[in-house]
N, C-alpha and C positions, 0 to 999 in steps of 0.2 A: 629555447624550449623545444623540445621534439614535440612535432605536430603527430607524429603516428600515438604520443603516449597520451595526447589532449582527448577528452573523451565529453562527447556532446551532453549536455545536461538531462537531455531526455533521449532515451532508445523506443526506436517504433518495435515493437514484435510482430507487431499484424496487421493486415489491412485488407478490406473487402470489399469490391468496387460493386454494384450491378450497376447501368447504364443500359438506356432507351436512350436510340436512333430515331431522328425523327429526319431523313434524306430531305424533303420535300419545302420544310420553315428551315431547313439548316441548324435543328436545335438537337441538344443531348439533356436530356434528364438523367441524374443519376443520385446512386447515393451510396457516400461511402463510411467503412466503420474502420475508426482508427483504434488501435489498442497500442497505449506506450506507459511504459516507465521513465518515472522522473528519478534521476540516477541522484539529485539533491534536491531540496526546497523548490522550488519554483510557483510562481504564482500565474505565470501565463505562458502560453505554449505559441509556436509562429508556426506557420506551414508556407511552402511556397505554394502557391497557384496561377497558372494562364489567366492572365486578364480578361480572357473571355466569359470566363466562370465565375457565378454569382451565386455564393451560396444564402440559402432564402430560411433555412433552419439550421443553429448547432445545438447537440443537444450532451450532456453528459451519462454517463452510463445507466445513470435513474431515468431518463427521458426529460429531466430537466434543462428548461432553455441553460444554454453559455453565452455571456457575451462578446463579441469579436466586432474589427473590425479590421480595413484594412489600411496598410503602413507601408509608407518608403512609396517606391516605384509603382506600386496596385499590384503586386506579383504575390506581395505575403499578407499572410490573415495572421491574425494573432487571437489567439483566444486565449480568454482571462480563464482558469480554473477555480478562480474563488468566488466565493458568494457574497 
């Protein structure tokens, strides 16, 4: 199977980071906005993350909570899109 023709089940189009520095506790506050298309059906979406990062709210594009957790290594979050 040609991997160039395999196309990922969701494409991100956008992403928006802002982030607060905190030099002094060695901490990062941030928050970021992800916008993707599910290119088929899908009920849950993975993301990789730094294990350092803890994310403390997901929320979907109403401002309602999503729920996630994390899978495998601690590297990926998975978030469920369905209610």
């Amino acid at each position: 199977m040609d991997l160039e023709a395999q196309q990922e089940p969701v494409a991100v189009g956008h992403y928006l980071i802002e982030a607060e520095l905190f030099p002094a506790t060695h901490e990062i506050k941030a928050k970021a906005q992800i916008r993707f298309q599910a290119r088929e059906n899908v009920g849950t979406v993975e993301f990789e993350l730094n294990n350092n990062l803890f994310p403390t709210n997901i929320t979907g594009e109403d401002g309602q909570p999503l729920s996630s957790q994390r899978i495998g290594d601690g590297l990926r979050i998975e978030v469920s899109l369905r209610k």
